[in-house]
Legacy VTK file of the C-alpha trace (Angstrom):
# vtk DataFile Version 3.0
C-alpha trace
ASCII
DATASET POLYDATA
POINTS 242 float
95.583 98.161 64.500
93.681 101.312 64.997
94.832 104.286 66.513
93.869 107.345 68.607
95.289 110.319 66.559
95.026 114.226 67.668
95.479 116.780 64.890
95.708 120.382 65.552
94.056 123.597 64.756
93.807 123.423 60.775
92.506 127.259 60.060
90.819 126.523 57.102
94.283 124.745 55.524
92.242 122.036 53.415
95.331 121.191 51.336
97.165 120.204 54.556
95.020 118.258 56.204
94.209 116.101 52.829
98.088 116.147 53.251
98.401 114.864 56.951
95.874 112.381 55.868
97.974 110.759 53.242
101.337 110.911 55.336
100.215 109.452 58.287
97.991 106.731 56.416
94.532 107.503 58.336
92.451 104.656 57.818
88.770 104.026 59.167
90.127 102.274 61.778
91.737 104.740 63.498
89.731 107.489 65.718
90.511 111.147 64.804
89.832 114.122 67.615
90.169 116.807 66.474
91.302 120.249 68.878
89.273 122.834 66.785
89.999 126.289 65.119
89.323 124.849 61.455
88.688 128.016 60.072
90.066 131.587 60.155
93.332 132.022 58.272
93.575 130.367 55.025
91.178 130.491 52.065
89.687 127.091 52.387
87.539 127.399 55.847
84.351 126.677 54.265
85.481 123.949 51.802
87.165 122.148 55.142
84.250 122.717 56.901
82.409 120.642 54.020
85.050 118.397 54.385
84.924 117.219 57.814
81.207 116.496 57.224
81.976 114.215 54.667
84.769 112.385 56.809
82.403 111.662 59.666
80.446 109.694 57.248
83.442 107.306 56.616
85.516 107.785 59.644
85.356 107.908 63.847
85.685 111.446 64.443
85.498 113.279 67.429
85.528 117.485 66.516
86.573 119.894 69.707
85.070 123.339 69.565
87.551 126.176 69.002
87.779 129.918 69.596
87.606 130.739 66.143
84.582 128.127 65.028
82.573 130.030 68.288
83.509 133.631 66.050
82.710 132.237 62.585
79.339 130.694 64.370
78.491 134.278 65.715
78.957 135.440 61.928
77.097 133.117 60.525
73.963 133.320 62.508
73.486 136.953 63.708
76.033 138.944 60.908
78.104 140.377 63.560
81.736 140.065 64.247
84.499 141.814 66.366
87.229 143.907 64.266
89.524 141.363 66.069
88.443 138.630 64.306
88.749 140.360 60.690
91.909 140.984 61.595
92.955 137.390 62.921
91.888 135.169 59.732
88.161 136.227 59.818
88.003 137.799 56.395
89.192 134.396 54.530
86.425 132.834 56.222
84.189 135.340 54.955
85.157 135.220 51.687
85.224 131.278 51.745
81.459 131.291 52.610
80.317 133.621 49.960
79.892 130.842 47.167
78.091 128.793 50.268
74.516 127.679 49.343
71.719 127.958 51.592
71.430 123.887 52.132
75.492 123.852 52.632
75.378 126.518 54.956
72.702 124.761 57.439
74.775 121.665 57.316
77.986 123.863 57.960
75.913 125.522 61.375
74.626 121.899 62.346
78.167 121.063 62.347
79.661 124.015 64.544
76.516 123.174 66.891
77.415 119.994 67.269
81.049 120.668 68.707
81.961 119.641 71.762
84.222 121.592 74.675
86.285 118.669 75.816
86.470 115.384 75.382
87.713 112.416 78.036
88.543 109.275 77.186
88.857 105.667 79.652
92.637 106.295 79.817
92.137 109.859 81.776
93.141 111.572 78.930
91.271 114.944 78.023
91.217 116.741 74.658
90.181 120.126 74.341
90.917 123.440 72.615
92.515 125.695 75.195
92.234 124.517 78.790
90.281 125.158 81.781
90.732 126.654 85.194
88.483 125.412 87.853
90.756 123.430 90.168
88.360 120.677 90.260
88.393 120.057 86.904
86.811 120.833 83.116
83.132 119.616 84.690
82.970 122.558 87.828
83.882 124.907 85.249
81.967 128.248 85.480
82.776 129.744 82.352
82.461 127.282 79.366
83.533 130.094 76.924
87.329 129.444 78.836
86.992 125.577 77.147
88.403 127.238 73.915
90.235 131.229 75.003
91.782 130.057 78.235
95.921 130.047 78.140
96.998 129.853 81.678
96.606 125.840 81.676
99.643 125.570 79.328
101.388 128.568 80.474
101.125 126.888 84.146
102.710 123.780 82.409
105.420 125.152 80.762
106.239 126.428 84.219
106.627 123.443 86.312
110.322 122.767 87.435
110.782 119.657 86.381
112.203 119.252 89.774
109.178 119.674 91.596
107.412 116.517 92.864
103.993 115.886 91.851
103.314 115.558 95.636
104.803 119.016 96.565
101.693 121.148 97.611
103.248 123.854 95.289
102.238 121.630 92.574
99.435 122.824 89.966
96.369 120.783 91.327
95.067 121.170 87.466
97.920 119.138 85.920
97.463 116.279 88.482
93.485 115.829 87.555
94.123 114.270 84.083
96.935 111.578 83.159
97.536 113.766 79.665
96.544 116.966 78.213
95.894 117.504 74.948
95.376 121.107 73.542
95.952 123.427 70.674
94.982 127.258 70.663
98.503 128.809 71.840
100.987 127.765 68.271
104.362 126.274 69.712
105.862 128.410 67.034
106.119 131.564 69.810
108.893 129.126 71.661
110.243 128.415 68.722
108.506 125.192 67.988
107.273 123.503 65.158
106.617 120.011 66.513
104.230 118.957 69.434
105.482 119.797 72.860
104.840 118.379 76.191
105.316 120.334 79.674
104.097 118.503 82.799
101.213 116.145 81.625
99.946 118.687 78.648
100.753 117.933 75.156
100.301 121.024 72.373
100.040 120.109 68.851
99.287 123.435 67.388
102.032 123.575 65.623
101.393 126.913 63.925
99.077 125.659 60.977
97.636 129.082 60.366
101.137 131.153 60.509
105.043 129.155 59.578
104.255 125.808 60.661
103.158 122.801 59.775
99.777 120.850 60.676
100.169 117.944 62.782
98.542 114.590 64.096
99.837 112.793 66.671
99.221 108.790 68.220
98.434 109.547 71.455
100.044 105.811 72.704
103.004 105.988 70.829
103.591 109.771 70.542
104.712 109.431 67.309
103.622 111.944 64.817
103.254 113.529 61.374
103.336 116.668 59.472
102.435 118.361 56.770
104.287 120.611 54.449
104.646 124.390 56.061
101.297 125.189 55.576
102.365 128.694 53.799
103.491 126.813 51.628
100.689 125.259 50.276
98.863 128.701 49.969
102.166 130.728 48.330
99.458 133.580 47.331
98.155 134.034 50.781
98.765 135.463 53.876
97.049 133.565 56.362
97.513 134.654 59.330
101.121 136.426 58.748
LINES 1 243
242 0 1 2 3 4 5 6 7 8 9 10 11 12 13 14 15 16 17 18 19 20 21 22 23 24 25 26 27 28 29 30 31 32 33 34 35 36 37 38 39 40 41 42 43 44 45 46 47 48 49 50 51 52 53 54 55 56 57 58 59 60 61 62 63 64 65 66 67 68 69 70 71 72 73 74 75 76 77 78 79 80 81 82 83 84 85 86 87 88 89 90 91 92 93 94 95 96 97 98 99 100 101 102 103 104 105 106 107 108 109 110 111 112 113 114 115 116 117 118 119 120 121 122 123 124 125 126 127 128 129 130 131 132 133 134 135 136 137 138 139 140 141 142 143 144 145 146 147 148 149 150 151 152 153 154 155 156 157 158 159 160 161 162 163 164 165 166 167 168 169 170 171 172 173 174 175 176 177 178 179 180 181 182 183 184 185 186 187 188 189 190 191 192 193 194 195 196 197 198 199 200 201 202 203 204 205 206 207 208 209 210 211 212 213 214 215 216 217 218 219 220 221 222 223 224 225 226 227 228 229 230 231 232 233 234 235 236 237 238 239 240 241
């Protein structure tokens, strides 16, 4: 039976996702959406990037633009970059690209063109990188840019009381537009987490890929999931983004 499965930001962790693949026994069959940031942190970005345009051929993907693919886009094409981004995983990427041919390359920028913001599916279920904030929802959104930086959707979530009814006017009109959630962008790992959590309707699978944690995909109908290995440990000469 084929299966909806989310996986996470990757940061240009090749050897995990090939991993994840394996573990969770991806098949053709099932559709993969993936929440974006594949590159920036470990040494792979560009080799993933190659990757992921091979899978499409044999799989049902759906790819979510992230923060990081909009920063390694803005490299690519005009040779500029903020300091922050050198800093946050940018140089791998940098250094991943410099064996790049010029052929590769234009299929690596028709990729990050063709990424989408957000994604919704016939069960109200919306998949994206970061969030959104216009109360009416992702389409009355003024700023797309917020599709992939915004934080405040799951820092709103994780503070619900659980006590508080869905019909209370104090409720977050943004967590009652959408049946489920799904994002990456803020790692789990700074609550302590290394597994997907869920706060209100919004489930976060970035379980901190690029830094201690493992990657993960996740069946959005049964909630069960899989993981990689640490991804650290699969790079024991790097950094990432330690």
């Amino acid at each position: 039976m084929s299966r909806t499965l989310v996986i996470g930001d990757i940061h240009g962790g090749l050897k995990a996702l090939k991993q994840l693949i394996q573990i969770a026994k991806i098949t053709p069959e099932d559709l993969l959406i993936f929440l974006g940031d594949y590159v920036d942190g470990w040494s792979q970005s560009a080799e993933l990037i190659a990757f992921l345009i091979e899978l499409k051929e044999t799989h049902q993907c759906i790819f979510i633009r992230g923060n990081h693919d909009e920063l390694c886009y803005t490299w690519l094409t005009q040779k500029t970059y903020n300091v922050d981004w050198i800093k946050h995983g940018g140089q791998a990427t940098m250094n991943s690209y410099a064996k790049v041919t010029a052929d590769e390359l234009q299929a690596h920028l028709s990729f990050f063109e063709n990424l989408i913001n957000y994604h919704i599916d016939n069960q109200n279920r919306i998949f994206l990188h970061a969030g959104f904030t216009n109360l009416n929802g992702p389409h009355r959104e003024y700023f797309s840019k917020l599709f992939y930086w915004d934080r405040t959707l799951w820092e709103t979530a994780l503070s619900v009381d659980s006590k508080l009814d869905k019909t209370d006017l104090r409720y977050p009109k943004r967590l009652l537009l959408f049946d489920e959630v799904y994002i990456g962008h803020t790692p789990v790992t700074r609550i302590n987490k290394t597994v997907p959590v869920n706060a209100a309707c919004v489930w976060n699978i970035d379980t901190g890929a690029a830094f201690k944690g493992p990657l993960t995909a996740i069946d959005v109908d049964t909630k069960e999931y899989w993981q990689s290995d640490p991804v650290y440990q699969l790079y024991p000469d790097e950094c990432g983004r330690n």
